[in-house]
Every structure is written in structure tokens, then in C-alpha cells.
OpenMM code with the backbone's topology and positions (N, CA, C; nanometers):
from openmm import Vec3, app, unit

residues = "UNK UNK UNK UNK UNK UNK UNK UNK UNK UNK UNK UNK UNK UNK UNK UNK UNK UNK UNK UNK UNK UNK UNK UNK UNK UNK UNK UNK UNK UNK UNK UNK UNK UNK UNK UNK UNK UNK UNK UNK UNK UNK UNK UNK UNK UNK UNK UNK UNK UNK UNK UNK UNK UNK UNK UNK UNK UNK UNK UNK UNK UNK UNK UNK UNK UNK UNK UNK UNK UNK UNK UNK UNK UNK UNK UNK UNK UNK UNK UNK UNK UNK UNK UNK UNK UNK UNK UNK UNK UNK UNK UNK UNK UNK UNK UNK UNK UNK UNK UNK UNK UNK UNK UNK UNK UNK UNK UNK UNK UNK UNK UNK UNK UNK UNK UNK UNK UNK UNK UNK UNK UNK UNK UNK UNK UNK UNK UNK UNK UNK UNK UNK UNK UNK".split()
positions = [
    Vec3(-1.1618, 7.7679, 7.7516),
    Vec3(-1.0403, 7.7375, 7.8233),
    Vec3(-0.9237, 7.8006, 7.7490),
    Vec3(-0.7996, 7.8477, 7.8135),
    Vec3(-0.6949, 7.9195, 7.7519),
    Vec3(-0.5996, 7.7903, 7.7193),
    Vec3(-0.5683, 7.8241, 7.5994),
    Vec3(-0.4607, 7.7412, 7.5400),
    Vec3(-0.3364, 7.7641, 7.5605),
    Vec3(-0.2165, 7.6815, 7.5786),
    Vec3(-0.0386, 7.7590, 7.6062),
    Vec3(-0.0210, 7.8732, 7.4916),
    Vec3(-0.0807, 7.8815, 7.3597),
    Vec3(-0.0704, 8.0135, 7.3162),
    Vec3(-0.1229, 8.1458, 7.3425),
    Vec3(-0.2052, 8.0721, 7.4226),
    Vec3(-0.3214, 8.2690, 7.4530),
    Vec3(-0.2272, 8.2998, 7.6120),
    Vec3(-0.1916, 8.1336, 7.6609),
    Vec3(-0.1214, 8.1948, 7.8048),
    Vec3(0.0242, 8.2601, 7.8088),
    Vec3(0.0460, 8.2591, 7.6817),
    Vec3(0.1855, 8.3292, 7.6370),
    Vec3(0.1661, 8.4677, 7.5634),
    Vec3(0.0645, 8.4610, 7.5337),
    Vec3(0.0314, 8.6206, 7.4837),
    Vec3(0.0194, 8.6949, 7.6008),
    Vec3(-0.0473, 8.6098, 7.7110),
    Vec3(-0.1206, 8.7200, 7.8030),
    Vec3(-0.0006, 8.8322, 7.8844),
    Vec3(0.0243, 8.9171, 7.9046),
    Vec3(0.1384, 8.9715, 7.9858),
    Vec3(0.1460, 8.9504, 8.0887),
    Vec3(0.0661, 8.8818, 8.1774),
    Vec3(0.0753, 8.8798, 8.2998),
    Vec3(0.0588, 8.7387, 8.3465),
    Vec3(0.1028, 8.6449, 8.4691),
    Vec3(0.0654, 8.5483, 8.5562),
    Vec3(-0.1219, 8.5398, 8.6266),
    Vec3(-0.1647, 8.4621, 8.5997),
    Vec3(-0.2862, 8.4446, 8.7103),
    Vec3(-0.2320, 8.2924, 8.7347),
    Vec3(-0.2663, 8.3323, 8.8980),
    Vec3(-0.2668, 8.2155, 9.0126),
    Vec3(-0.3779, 8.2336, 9.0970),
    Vec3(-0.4753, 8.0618, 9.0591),
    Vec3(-0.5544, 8.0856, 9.1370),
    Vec3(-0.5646, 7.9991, 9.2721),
    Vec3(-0.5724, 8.0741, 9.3675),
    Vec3(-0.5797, 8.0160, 9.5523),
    Vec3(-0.6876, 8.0049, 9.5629),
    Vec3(-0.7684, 7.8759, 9.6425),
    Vec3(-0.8541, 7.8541, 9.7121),
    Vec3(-0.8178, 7.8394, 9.8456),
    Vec3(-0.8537, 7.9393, 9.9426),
    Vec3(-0.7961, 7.9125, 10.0829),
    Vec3(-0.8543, 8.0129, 10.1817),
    Vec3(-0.8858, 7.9415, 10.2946),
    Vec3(-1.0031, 7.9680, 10.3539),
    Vec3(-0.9303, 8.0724, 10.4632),
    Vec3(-0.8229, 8.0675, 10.4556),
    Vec3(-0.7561, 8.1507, 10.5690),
    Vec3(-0.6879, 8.3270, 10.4754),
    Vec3(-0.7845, 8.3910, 10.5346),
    Vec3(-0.7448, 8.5588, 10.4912),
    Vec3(-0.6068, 8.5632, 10.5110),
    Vec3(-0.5594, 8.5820, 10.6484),
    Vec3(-0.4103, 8.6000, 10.6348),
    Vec3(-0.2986, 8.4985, 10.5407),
    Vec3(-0.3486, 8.4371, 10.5641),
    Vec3(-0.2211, 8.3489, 10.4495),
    Vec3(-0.2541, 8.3969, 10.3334),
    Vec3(-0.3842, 8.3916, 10.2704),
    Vec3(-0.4476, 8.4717, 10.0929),
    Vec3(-0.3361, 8.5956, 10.1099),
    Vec3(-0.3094, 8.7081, 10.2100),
    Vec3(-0.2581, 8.8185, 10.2111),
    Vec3(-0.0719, 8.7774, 10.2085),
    Vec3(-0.0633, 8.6794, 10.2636),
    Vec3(0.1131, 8.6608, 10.2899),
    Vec3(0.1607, 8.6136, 10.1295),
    Vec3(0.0688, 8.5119, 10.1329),
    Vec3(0.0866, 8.4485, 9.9888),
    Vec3(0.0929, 8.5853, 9.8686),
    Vec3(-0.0005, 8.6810, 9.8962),
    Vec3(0.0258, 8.8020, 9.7815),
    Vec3(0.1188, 8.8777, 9.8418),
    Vec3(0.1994, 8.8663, 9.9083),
    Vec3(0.2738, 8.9356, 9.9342),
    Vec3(0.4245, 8.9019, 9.9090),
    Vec3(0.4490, 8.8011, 9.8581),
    Vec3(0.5491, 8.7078, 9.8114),
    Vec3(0.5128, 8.7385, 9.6436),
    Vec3(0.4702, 8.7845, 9.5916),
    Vec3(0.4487, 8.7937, 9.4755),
    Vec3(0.3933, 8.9475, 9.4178),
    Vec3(0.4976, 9.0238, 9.4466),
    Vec3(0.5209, 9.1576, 9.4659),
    Vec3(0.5435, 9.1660, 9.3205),
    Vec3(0.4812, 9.1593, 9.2156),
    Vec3(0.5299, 9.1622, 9.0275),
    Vec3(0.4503, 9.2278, 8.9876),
    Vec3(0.3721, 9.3533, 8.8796),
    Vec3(0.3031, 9.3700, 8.7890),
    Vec3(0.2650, 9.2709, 8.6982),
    Vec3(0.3638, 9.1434, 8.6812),
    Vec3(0.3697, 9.0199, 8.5588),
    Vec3(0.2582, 8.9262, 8.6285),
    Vec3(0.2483, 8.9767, 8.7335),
    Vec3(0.1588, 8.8170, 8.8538),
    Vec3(0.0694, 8.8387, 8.9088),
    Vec3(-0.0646, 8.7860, 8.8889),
    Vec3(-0.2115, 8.8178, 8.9604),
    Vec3(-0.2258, 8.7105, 8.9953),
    Vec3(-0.2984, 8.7073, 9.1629),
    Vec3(-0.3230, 8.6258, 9.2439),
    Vec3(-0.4637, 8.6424, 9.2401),
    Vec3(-0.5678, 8.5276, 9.1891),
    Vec3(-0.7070, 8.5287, 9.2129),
    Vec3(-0.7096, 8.4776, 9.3519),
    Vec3(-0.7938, 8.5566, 9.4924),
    Vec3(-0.8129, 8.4274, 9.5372),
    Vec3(-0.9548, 8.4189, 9.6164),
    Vec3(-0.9704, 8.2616, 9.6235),
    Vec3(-1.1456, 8.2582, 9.7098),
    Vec3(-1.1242, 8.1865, 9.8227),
    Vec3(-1.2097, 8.2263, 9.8940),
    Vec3(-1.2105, 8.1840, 10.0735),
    Vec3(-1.3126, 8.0362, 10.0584),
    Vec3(-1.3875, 8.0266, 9.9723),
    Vec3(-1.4613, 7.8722, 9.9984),
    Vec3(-1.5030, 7.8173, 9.8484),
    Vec3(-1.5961, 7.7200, 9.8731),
    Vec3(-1.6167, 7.6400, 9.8290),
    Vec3(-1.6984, 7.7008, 9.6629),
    Vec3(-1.7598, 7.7682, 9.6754),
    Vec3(-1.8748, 7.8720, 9.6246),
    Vec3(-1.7925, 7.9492, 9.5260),
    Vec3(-1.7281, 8.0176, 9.5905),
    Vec3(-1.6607, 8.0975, 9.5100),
    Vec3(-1.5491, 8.0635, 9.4554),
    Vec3(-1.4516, 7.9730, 9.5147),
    Vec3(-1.3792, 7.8783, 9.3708),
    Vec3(-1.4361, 7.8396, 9.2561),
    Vec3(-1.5835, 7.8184, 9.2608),
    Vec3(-1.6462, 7.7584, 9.1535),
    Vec3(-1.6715, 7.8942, 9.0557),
    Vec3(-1.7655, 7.9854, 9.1383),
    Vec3(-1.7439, 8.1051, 9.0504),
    Vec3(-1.6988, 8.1732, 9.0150),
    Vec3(-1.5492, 8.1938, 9.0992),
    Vec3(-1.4415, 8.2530, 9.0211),
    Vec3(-1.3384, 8.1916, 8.9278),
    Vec3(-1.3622, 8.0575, 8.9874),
    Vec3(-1.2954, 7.9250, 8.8305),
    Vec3(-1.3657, 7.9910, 8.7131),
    Vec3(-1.4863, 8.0016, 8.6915),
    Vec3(-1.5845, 8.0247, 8.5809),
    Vec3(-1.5780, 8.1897, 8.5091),
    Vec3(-1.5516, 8.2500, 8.6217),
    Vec3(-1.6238, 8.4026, 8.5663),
    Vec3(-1.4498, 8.4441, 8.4833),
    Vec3(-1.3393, 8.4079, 8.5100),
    Vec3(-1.1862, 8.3781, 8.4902),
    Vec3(-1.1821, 8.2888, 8.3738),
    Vec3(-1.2947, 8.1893, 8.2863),
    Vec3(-1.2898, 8.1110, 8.2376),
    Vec3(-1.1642, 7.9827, 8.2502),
    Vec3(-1.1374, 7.9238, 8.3698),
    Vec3(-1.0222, 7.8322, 8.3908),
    Vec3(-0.9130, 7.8874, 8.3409),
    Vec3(-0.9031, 8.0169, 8.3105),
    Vec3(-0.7628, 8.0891, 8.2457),
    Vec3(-0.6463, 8.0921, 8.3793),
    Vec3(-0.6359, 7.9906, 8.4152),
    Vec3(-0.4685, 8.0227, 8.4894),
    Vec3(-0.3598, 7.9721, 8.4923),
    Vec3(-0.2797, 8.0078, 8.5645),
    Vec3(-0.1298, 7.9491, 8.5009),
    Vec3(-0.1162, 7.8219, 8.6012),
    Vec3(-0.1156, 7.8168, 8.7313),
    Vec3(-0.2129, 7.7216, 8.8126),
    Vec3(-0.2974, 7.7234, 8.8953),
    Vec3(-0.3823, 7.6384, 9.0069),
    Vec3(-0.4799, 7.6433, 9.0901),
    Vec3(-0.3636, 7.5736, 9.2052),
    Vec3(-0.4249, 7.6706, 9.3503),
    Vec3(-0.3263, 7.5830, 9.4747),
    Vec3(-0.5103, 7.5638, 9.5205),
    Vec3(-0.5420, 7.4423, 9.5995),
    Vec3(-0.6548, 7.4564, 9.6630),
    Vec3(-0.6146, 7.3926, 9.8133),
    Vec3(-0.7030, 7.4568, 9.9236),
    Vec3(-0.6267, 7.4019, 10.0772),
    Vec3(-0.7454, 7.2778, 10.0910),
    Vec3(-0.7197, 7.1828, 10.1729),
    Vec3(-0.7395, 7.0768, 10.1564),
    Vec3(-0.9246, 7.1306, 10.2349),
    Vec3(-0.8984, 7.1658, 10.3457),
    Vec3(-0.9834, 7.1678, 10.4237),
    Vec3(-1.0368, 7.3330, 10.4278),
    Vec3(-1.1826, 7.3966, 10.3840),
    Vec3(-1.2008, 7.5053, 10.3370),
    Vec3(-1.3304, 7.5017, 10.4359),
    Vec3(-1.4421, 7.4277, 10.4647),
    Vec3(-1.5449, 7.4712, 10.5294),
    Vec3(-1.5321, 7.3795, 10.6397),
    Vec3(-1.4519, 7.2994, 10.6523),
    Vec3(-1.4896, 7.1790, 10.7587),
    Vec3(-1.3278, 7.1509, 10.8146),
    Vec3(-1.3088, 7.0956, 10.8886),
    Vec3(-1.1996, 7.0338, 10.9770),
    Vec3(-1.1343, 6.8818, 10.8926),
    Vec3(-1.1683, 6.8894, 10.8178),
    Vec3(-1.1767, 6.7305, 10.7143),
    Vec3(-1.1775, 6.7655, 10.5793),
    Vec3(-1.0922, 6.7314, 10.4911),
    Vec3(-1.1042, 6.7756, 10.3272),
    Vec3(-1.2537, 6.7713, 10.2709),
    Vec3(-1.2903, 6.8692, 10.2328),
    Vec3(-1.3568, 6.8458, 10.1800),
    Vec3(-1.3624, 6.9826, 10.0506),
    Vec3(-1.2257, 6.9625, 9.9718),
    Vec3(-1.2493, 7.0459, 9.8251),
    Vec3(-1.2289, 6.9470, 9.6950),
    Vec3(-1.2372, 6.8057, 9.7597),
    Vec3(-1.1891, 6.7009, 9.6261),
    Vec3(-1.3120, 6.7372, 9.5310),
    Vec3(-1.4369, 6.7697, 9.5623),
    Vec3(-1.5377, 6.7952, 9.4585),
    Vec3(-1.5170, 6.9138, 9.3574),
    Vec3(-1.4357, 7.0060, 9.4343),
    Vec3(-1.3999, 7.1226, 9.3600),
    Vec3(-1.2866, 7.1050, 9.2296),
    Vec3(-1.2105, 7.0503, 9.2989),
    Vec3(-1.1131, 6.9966, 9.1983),
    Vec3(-1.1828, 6.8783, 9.0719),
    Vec3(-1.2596, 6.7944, 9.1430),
    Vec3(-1.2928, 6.7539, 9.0105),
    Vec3(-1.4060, 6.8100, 8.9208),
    Vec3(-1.4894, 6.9573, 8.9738),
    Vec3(-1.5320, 7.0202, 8.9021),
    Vec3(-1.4275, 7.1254, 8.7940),
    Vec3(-1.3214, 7.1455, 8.8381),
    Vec3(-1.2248, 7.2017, 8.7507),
    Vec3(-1.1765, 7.1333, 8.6272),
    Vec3(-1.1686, 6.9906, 8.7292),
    Vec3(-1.1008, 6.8613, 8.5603),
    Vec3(-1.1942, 6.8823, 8.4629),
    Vec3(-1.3417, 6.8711, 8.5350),
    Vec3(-1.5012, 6.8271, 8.4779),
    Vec3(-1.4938, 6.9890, 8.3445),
    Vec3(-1.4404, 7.0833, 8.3703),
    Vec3(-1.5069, 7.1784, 8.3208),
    Vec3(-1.3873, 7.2033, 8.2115),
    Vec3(-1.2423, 7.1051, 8.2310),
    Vec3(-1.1229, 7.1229, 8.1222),
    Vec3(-1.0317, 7.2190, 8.1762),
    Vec3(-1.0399, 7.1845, 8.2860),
    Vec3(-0.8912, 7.2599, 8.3479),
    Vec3(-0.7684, 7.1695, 8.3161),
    Vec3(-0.6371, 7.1995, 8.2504),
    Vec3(-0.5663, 7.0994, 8.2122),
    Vec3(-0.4269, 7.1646, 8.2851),
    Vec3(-0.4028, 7.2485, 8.3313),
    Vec3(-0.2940, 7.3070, 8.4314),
    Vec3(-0.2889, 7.2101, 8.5662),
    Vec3(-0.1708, 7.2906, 8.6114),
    Vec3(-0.1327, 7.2382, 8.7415),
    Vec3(-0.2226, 7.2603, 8.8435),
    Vec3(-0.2892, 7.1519, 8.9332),
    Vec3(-0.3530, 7.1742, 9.0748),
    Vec3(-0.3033, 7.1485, 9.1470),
    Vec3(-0.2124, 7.2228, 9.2302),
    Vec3(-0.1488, 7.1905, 9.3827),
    Vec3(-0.2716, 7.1709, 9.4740),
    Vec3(-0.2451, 7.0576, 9.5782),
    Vec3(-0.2986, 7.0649, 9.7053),
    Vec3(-0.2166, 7.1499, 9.7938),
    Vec3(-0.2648, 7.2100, 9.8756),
    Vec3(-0.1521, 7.2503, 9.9871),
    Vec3(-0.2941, 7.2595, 10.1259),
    Vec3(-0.2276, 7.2187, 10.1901),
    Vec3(-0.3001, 7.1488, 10.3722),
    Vec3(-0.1698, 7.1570, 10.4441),
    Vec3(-0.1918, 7.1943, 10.5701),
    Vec3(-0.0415, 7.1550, 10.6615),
    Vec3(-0.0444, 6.9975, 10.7370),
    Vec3(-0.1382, 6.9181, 10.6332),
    Vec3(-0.1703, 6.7813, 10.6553),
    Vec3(-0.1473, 6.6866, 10.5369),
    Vec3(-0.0568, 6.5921, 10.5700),
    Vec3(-0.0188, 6.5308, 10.3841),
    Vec3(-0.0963, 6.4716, 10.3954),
    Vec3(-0.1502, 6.4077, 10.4867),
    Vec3(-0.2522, 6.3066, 10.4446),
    Vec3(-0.3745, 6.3692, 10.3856),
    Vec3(-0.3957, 6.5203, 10.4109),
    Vec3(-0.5290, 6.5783, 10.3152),
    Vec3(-0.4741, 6.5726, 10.2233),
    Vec3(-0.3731, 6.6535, 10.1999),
    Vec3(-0.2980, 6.6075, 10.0485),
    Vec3(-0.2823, 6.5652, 9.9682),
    Vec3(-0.2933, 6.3844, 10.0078),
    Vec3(-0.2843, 6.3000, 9.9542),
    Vec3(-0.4627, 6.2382, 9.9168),
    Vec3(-0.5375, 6.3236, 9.9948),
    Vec3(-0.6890, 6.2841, 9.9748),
    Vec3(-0.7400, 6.3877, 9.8198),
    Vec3(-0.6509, 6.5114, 9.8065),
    Vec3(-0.6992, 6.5643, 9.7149),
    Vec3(-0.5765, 6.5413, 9.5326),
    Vec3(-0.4872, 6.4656, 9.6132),
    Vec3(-0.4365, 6.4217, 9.5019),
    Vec3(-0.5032, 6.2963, 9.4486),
    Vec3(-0.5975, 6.1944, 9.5440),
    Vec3(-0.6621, 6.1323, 9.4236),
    Vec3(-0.7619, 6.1769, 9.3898),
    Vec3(-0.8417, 6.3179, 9.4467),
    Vec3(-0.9335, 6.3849, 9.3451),
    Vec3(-0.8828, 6.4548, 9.2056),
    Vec3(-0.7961, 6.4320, 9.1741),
    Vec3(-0.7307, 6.5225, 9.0847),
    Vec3(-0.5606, 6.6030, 9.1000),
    Vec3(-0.6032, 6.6094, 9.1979),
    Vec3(-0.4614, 6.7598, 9.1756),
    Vec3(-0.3303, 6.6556, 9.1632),
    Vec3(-0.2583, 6.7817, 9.1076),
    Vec3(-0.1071, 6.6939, 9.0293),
    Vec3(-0.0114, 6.7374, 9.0830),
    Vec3(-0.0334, 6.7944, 9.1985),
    Vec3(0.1032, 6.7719, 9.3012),
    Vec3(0.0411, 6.8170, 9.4827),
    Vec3(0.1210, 6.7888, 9.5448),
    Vec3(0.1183, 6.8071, 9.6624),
    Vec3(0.2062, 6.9181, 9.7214),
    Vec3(0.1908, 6.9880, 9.8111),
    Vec3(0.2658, 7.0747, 9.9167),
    Vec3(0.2461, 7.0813, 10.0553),
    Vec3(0.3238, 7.0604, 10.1386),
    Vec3(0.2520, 7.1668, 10.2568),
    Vec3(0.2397, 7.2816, 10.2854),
    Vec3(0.1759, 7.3372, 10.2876),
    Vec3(0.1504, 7.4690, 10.3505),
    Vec3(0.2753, 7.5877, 10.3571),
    Vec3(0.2868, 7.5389, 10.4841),
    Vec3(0.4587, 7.6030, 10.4930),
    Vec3(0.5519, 7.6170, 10.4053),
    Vec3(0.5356, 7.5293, 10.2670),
    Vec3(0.6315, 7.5612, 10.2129),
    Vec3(0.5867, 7.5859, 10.0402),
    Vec3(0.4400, 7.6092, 10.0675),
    Vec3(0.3980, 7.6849, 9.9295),
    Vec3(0.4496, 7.8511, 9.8916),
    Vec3(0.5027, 7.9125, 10.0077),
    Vec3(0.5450, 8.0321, 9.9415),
    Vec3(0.6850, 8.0088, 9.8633),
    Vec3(0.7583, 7.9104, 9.8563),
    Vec3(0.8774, 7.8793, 9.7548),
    Vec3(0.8238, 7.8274, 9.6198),
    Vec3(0.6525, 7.7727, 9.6178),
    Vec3(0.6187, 7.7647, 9.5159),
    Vec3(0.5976, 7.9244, 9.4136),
    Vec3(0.5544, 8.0021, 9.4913),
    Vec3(0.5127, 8.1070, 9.4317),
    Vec3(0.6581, 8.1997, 9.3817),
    Vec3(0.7220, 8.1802, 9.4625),
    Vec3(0.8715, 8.2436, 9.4466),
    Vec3(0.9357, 8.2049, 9.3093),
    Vec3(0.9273, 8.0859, 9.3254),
    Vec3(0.9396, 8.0191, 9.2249),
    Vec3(0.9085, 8.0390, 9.0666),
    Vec3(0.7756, 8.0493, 9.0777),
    Vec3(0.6827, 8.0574, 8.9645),
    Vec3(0.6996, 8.2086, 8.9770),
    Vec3(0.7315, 8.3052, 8.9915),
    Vec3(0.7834, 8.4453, 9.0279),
    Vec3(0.8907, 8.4685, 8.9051),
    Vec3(0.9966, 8.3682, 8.9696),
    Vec3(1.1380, 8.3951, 8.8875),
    Vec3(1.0860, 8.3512, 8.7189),
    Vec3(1.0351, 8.2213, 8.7359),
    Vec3(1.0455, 8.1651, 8.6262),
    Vec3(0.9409, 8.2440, 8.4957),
    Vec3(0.8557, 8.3335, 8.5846),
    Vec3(0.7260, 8.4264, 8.4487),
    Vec3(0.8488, 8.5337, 8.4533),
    Vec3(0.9301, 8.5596, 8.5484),
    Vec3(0.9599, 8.6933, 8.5083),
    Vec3(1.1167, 8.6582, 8.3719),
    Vec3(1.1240, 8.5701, 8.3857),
    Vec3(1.2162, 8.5618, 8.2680),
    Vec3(1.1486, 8.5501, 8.1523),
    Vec3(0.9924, 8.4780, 8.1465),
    Vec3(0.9359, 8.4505, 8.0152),
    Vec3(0.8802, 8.5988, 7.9574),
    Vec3(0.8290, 8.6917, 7.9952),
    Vec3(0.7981, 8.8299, 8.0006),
    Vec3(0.9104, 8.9262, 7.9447),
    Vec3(0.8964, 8.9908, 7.8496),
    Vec3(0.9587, 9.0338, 7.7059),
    Vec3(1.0023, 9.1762, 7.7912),
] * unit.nanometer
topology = app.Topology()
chain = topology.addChain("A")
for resn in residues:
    res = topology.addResidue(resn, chain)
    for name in ("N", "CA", "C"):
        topology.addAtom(name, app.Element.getBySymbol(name[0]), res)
């Protein structure tokens, strides 16, 4: 697992998305137009797990969408395979449903969003690496 010193060495942002919808994975990188900022991202269930792993939990945070293979949350297992494995960063939920939201904030994750308004997260986290970056 990366420590706040190796994530301050690193030159660049990783953000990792779990989200089952291609076009939003593409809008979302497109809001984050930086050399300083890499967007990992996986379409399901499977490959969050193996790209959590093959990345070694190295990111700055995880957004995961509530609902990835089914019509009904079902990534709270994912998230608590992230806690399980020493992920100690930020896990956003983001669903355009708070109440999934609120199903994967008691699996773990440490904040909530909707949907719609996760690209001010990234904007965000945009401004704030590009000031930490030498």
C-alpha cells in the first residue's frame, strides 16, 4: 500500500473509477485534461478488484457507482474488499440515487455524491494536485 510519502513523491494524480457506464468513464477524463492526473478506470465488478490489485491500492482516491452489474447496488463487497486489502484513502460513492449512496456508505466509503455532480469533484481535486506539483 502507498504511504502519504511515496504519494507525494509520485508526480502525478491516480484516480480510481469504478463505473459501468463508458461514456461518463470518457466525460469524467475529460474534465481532467492534466499530465499531473491519471484516471484508472473499470467497467465492473472483476476488474475493480484487479485493477485495485495490479495498481497496488496506490491512489489518491476510489469513486465507485453504486450499481455496476445489476439495477440495485451491488459494489458494497467491492468496497469492503478495498478496506479488507488496506485501502486507507478516500472512497466516494457516486449513484444518481442517494439512497444507493447511502447503501455503499455503510459498506465503507467515506463520502457520498451524486453523479451529476462528481465532475466538481474531479475539478476540484484538479486544482488542488496542480498546486501541490513542483
Amino acid at each position: 500500500m502507498e504511504t502519504e510519502n511515496s504519494i507525494e513523491k509520485r508526480c502525478f494524480g491516480r484516480i480510481f473509477i469504478v463505473e459501468d457506464n463508458a461514456n461518463l468513464q470518457c466525460m469524467f477524463a475529460a474534465y481532467i485534461k492534466s499530465s499531473e492526473i491519471i484516471i484508472i478506470p473499470a467497467k465492473n465488478l472483476a476488474t475493480g478488484e484487479e485493477l485495485f490489485h495490479e495498481y497496488n491500492g496506490e491512489f489518491d482516491f476510489i469513486a465507485v457507482d453504486a450499481c455496476l452489474e445489476s439495477k440495485h447496488p451491488d459494489s458494497m463487497e467491492l468496497i469492503k474488499h478495498f478496506l479488507a486489502a488496506g485501502f486507507t484513502g478516500e472512497i466516494i460513492a457516486i449513484s444518481n440515487s442517494d439512497e444507493f449512496n447511502d447503501e455503499l456508505i455503510k459498506a465503507g466509503a467515506t463520502r457520498k455524491v451524486l453523479k451529476d455532480h462528481f465532475v466538481g469533484v474531479l475539478v476540484d481535486f484538479a486544482k488542488k494536485y496542480k498546486n501541490k506539483v513542483p
